[in-house]
Backbone as JSON, one array per atom type, in Angstrom:
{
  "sequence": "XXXXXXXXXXXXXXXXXXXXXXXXXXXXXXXXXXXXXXXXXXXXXXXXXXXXXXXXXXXXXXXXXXXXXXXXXXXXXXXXXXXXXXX",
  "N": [[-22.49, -5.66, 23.59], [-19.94, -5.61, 21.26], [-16.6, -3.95, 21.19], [-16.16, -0.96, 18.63], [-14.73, -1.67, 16.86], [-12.59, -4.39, 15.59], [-9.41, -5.02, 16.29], [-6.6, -6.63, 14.59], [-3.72, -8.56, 15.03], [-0.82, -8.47, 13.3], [0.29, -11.1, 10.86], [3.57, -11.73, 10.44], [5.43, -12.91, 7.59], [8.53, -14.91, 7.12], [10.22, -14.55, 4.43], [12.17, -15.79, 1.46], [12.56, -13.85, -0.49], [11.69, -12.15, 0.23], [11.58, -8.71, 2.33], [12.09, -5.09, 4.06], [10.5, -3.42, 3.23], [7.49, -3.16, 3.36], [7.54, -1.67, 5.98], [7.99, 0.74, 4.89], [6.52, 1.87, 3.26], [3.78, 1.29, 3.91], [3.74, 2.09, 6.64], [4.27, 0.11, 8.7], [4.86, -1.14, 11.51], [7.45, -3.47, 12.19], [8.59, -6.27, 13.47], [12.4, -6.87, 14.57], [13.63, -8.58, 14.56], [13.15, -9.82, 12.72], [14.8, -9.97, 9.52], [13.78, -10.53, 6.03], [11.06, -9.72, 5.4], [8.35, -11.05, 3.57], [5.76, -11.56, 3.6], [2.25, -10.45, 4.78], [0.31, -11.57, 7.25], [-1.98, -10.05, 7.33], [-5.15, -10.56, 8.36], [-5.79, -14.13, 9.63], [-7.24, -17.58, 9.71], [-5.91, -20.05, 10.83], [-4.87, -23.29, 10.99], [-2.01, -23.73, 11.87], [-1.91, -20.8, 12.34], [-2.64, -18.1, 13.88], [-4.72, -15.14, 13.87], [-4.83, -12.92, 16.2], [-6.4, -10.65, 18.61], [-6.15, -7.15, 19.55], [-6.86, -5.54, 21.17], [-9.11, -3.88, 23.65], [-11.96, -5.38, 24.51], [-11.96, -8.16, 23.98], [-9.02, -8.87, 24.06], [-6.39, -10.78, 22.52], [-7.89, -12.48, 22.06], [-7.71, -15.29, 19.57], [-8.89, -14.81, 16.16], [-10.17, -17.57, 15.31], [-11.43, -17.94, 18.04], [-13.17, -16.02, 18.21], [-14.78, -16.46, 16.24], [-15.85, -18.89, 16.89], [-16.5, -18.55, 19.64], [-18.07, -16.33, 20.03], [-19.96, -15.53, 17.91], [-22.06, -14.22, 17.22], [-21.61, -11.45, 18.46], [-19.99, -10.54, 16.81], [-20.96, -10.73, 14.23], [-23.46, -9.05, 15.08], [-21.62, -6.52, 15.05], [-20.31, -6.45, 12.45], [-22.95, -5.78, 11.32], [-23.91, -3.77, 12.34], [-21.92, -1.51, 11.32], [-22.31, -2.2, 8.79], [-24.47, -0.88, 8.52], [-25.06, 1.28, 10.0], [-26.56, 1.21, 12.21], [-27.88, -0.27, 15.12], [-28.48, -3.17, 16.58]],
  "CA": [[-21.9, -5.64, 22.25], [-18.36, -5.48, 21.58], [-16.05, -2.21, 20.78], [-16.88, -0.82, 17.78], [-13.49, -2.09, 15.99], [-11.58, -5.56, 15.79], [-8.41, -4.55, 15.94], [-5.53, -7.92, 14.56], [-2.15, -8.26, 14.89], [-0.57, -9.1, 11.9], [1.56, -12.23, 11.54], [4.44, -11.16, 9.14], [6.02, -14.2, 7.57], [9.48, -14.5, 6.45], [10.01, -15.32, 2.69], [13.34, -15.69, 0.55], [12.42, -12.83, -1.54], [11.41, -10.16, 1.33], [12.47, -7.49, 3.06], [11.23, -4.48, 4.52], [9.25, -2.39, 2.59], [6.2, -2.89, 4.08], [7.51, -0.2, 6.99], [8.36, 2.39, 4.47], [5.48, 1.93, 2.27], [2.68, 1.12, 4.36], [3.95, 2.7, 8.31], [4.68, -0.67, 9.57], [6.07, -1.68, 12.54], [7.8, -4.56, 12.18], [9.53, -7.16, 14.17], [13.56, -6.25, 14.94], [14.61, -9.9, 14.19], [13.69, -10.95, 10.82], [14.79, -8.97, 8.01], [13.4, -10.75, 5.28], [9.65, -9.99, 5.58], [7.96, -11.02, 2.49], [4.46, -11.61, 3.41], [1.94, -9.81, 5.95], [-1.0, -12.14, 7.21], [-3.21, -9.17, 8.29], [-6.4, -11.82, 9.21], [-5.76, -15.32, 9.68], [-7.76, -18.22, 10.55], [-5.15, -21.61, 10.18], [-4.28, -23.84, 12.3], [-0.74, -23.19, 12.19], [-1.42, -19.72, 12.27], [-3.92, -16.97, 13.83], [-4.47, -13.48, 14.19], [-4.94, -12.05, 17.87], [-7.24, -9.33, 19.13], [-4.96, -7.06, 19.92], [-6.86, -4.38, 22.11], [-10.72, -4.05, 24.4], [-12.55, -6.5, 25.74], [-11.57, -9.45, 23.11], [-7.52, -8.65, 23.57], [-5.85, -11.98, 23.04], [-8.64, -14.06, 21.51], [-7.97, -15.51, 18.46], [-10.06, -14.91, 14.95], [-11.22, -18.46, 15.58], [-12.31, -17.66, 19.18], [-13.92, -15.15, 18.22], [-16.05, -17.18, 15.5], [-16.34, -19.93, 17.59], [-17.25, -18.31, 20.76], [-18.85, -14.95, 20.01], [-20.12, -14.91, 16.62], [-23.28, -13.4, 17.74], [-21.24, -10.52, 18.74], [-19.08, -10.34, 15.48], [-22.32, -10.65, 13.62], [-23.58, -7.74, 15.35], [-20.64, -5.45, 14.66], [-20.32, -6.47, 10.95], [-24.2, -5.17, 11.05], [-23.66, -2.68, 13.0], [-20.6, -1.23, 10.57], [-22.85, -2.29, 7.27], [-26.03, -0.33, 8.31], [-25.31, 2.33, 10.47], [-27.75, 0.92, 13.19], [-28.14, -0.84, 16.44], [-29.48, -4.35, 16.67]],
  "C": [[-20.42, -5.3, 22.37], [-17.93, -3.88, 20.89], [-16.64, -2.19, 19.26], [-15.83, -1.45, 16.25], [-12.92, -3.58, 16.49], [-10.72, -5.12, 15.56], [-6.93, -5.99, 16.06], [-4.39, -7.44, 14.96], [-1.88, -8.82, 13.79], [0.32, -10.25, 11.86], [2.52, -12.0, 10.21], [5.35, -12.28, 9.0], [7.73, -13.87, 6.53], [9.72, -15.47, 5.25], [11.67, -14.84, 2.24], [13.46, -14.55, -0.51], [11.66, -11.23, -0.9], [12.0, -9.5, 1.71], [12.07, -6.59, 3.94], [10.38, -3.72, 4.45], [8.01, -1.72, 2.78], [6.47, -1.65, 5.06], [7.63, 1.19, 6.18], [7.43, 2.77, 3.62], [3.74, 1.83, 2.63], [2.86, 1.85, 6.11], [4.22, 1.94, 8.87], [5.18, -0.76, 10.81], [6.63, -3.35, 12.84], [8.58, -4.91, 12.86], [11.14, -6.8, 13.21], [13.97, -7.39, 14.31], [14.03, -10.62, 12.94], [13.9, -9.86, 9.78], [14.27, -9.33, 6.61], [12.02, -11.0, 5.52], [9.02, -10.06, 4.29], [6.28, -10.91, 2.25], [3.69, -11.04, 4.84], [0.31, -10.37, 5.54], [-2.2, -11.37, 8.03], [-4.52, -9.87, 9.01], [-6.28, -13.23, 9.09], [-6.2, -16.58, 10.33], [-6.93, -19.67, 10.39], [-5.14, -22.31, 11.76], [-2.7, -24.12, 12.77], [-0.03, -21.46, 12.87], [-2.94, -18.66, 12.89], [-3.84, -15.91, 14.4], [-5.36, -13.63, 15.55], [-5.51, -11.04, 17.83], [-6.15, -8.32, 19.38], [-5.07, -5.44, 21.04], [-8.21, -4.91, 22.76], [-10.4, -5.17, 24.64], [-12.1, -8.12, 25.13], [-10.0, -9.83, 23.09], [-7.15, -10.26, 24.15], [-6.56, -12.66, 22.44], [-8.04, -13.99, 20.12], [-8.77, -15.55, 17.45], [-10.86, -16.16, 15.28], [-12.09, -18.69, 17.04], [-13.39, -17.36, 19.4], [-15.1, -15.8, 17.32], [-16.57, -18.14, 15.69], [-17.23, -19.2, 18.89], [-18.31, -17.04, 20.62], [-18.8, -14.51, 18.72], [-21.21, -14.09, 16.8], [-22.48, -11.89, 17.56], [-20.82, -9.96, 17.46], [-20.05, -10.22, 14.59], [-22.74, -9.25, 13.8], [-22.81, -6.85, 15.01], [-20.36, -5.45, 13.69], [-21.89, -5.49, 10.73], [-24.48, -4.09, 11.31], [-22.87, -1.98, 11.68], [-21.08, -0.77, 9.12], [-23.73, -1.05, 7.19], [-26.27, 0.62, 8.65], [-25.89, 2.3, 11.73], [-27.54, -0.26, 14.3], [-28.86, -2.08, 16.32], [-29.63, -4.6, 17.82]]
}
């Protein structure tokens, strides 16, 4: 079974009407080189765009990796998470 957490990276998009807020309002750490951050894609499955594992045994796969290759697992740890209990 996998860790007991998915842990993303976020993909922080830059928008004409952002900034930085998110670090002072939420703890952010945001990327040095864009200053106009307007939007923060905490889980993303696109195909332009996808969130990364970003620690354990999954570090590096992509959300759709992960639901392509090891939903079983992801299954389990949603159930795990819901129920309290061991499958």
């Amino acid at each position: 079974m996998m860790n007991n957490v998915i842990r993303l990276e976020p993909l922080y998009k830059k928008r004409v009407w952002g900034g930085r807020k998110l670090q002072t309002l939420f703890n952010r750490q945001l990327p040095n080189d864009v200053d106009l951050i307007g939007e923060s894609w905490d889980i993303v499955d696109r195909e332009e765009a996808q969130s990364l594992v970003i620690d354990g045994e999954m570090e590096d796969k992509s959300l759709n990796e992960l639901w392509t290759n090891h939903k079983e697992s992801v299954l389990e740890l949603i159930f795990h998470r819901l129920t309290g209990s061991l499958c």
